[in-house]
Structures are given as structure tokens and as C-alpha cells.
N, C-alpha and C positions, 0 to 999 in steps of 0.2 A: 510571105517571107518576113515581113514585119512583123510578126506574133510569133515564130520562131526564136527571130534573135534577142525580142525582151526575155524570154523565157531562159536561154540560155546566159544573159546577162544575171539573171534574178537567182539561177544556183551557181553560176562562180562568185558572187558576194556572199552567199552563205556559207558555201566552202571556204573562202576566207577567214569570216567571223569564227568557226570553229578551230581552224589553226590558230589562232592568233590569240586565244583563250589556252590550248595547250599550251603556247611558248610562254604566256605571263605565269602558268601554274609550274611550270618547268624552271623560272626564275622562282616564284614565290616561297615555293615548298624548300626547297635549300635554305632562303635566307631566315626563312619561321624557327625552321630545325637549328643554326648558325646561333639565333638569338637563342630560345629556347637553352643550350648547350653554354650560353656564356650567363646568365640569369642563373642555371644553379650553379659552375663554378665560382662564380660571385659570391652566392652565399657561404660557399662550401672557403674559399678565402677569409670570409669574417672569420667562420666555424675558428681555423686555424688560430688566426691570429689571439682570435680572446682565449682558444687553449695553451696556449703558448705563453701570453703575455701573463693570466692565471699564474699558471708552473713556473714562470720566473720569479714570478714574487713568493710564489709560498718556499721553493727552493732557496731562495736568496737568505728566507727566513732560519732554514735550515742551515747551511752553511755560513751563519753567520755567527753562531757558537763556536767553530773554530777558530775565527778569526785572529781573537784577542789570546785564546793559548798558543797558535804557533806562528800570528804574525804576518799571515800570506792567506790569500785566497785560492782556495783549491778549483781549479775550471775544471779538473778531473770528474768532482764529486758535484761542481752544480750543474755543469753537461748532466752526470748522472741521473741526480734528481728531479730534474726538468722531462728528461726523457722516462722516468718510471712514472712519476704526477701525468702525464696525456697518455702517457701507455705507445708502446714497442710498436705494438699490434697497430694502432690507430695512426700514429706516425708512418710506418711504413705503408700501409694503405691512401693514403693523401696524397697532397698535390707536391709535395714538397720535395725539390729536388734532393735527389743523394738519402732518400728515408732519412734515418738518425743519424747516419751520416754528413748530411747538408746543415747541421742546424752546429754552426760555432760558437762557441763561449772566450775567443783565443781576447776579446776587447776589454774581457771583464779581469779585475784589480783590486789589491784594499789600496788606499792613498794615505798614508799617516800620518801624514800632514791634516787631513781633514777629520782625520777618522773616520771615512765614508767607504764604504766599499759601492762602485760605479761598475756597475753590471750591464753589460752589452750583449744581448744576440741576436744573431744577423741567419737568416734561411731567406731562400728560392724557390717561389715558386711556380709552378709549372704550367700552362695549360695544356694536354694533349689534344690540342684544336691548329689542325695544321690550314694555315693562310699563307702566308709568303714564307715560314719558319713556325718553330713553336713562341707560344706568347709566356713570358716569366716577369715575373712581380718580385723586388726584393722584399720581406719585412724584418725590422728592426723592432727590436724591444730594449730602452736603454731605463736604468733607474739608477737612484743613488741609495743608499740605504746604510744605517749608524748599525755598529756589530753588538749584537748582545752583551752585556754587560754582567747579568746576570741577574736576582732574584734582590728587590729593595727588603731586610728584615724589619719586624716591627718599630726599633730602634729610628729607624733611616725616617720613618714617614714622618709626616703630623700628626698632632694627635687625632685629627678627624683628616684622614689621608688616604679613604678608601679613591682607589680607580678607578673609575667606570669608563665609559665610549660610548660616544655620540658621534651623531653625521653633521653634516654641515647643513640641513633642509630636516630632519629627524627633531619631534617633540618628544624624546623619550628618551633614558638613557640605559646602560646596559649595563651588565657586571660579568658578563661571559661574551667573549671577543669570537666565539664561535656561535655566534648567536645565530637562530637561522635570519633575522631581519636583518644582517649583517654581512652575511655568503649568501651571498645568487646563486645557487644553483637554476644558469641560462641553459634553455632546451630550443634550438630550432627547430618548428614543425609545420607542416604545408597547411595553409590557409584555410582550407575547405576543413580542414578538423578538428579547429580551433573550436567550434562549435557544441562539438562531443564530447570534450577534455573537461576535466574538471579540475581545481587544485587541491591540498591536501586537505584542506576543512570543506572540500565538497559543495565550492562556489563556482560559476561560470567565470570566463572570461570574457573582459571588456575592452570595447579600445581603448589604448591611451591617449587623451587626450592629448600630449605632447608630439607624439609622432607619427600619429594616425592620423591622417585629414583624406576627408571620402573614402576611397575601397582600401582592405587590405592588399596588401604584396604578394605576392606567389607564395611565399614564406613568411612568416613572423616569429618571433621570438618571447618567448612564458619562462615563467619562473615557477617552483614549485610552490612557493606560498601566498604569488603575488597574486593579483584582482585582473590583470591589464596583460592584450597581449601587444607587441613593441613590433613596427617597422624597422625601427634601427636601433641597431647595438650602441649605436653614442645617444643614446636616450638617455635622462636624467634618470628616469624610473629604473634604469637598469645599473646605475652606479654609485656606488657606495664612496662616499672619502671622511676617515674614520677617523677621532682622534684619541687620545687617550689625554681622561682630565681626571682632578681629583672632585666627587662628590659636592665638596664643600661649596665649589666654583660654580654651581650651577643649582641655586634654593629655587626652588619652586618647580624641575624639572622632576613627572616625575618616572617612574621607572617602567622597562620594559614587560608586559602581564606574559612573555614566554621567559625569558631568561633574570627576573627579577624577584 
């Protein structure tokens, strides 16, 4: 009778151990997938943001030639511009509430007192990851920006008054503000293929040493002519702040070997 009920002891403990492995893999497997599903909406929010904050400034750049002929900012025409710069298509498909709808310009103004035109927009975004509700993130994009003026003639300058553009970290200077060392064109692409990619003069990429430390991210962030691939979008290597100076101001810098 005694070697019976060891026996029968010894497989209700193993019939245990095996349920109690389904109920943790019945918790587990949910919350992998939960993370998993908030990890690329994360990225896919950066994506937005710097497409958005991008098309605000070049837009802003654009309506700012009307400024000073009719006096008023058009939120008609920089909604517009902002919305053709990321594309219909690409807005509509995103997280962002209301498509091209959700994204206002109602904050933006010229102030003539300052002569500044102060550009606000404001979008919602979405996660469809339903927890207790859906999850929404506001972002803001606010700048101030001086309205075009127009074109200095050879008269107006100095006599050595050429302009060039430089960065604030940049030993080079530039003579074309559309230089490519000047516009990031930023690509996010999954980690594992970072590997295979090349950029345009056909060099691998490298960590950067600013915002890599140990493994990459699920995703990282490349440039098309940069060396380095980026954890994070607020990287130094991924940001430009550009100034416009005259030549003269800067002996011994010397000039950029693509746009010089």
C-alpha cells in the first residue's frame, strides 16, 4: 500500500508542473506580443514627428514669401504645404488621429510687432492597442521664423560679402544651403539590415558612437550619405543647426569638397 500512494503522489506533482508552465506561457505570450506592438508604434511616432516637424519648416519657408506682400499668414496654404511635403498618402495611413484632418495650423500667425511669423501645429496621436481605452500622444511643432525679404543685390553686400553656411560642430563651410551635408535625408530601418546596406559612396555603416552603447535597438536610424547608424533621432550626428555668415567671417575655414 505504501509504494502505491508514493507513486500516485509522484504523478499528481508532475501533472501540476505541467499546468502551471501553460498558465505562465498563457500570461507570457500576451504581454511579448503587447511590448513587441508598443516598440514599433514608438518608432513609427518618432517616424511622424520628424516628418512633420521637417514639413513645418520647409513649408513655413514657403509661405513666408507672402508674408510681407499681403501682411497675414495663410494657415490655408501652410496646412497645405505641410500636408503635400509628407504626402496625403503617408498621413492618411499613420497613427495620427483625423488623417490630414487631425493636423491644425489654427495657432500659427505673422506678429508685426516682431516681424516673426510663430508657427504652431498641434496633431493626435493614436495607438490602436486597446488596454483600458485607446492610448493618444499629442505632438506639437511650434517655430518662430523672420519672413522673406527678399534677394540682397550686389550693391547691398560688401565688397567681399559672399554667404556661405556653416553648422555649429561643421569644419567646412558651404555655398549651397541645399547641400546634401546639410539635409539628412533620415531612413528608419530594422537592425538586422543594417548590416547589408550600404550608403551612397558604397561604405558600411557604423555605430555611432554618441548613441550606440552595446547592442543596437530593434530599429536604428541611417542617413543616406552618413558613415553611422543612430539609436536616437535626438542624436547630435542626426542634427543640423545652420547658420548663414559671410565668407569673410570665417579665414581659414575651408570649403565643403561636394557643394564648393
Amino acid at each position: 500500500m505504501e509504494e502505491k500512494h508514493t507513486q500516485k503522489r509522484k504523478r499528481t506533482w508532475a501533472f501540476g508542473f505541467r499546468g502551471s508552465v501553460t498558465v505562465s506561457a498563457a500570461f507570457a505570450i500576451p504581454l511579448f506580443v503587447f511590448a513587441t506592438l508598443c516598440l514599433v508604434y514608438l518608432f513609427e511616432m518618432n517616424a511622424i514627428g520628424l516628418y512633420i516637424h521637417s514639413a513645418t519648416t520647409h513649408a513655413s519657408k514657403r509661405v513666408s514669401e507672402d508674408v510681407i506682400t499681403f501682411g497675414f499668414l495663410s494657415q490655408t496654404r501652410l496646412k497645405s504645404n505641410i500636408v503635400d511635403l509628407v504626402g496625403a498618402d503617408r498621413i492618411e495611413r499613420s497613427i495620427i488621429k483625423g488623417g490630414t484632418g487631425g493636423i491644425s495650423v489654427r495657432g500659427s500667425h505673422y506678429c508685426s510687432d516682431s516681424e516673426e511669423m510663430e508657427i504652431e501645429v498641434e496633431y493626435t496621436m493614436t495607438l490602436p492597442i486597446q488596454t483600458f481605452g485607446l492610448l493618444e500622444g499629442k505632438g506639437t511643432v511650434e517655430l518662430r521664423v523672420k519672413p522673406w525679404l527678399g534677394y540682397l543685390s550686389p550693391g547691398d553686400r560688401p565688397e567681399d560679402g559672399q554667404i556661405v553656411y556653416i553648422t555649429e560642430t561643421g569644419t567646412v563651410y558651404h555655398v549651397n544651403y541645399s547641400c546634401t551635408h546639410l539635409k539628412l535625408s533620415i531612413q528608419f530601418v530594422p537592425s538586422f539590415t543594417v548590416g547589408d546596406l550600404r550608403n551612397t559612396s558604397g561604405g558600411k555603416y557604423t555605430a555611432c558612437s554618441r548613441c550606440v552603447h552595446g547592442n543596437a535597438m530593434a530599429g536604428v536610424y541611417i542617413t543616406d550619405h552618413g558613415t553611422n547608424f543612430h539609436n536616437s533621432l535626438n542624436c547630435s550626428g542626426l542634427k543640423r543647426t545652420i547658420r548663414a555668415v559671410e565668407k569673410s567671417s570665417i579665414p581659414g575655414m575651408r570649403g565643403c569638397s561636394r557643394c564648393s
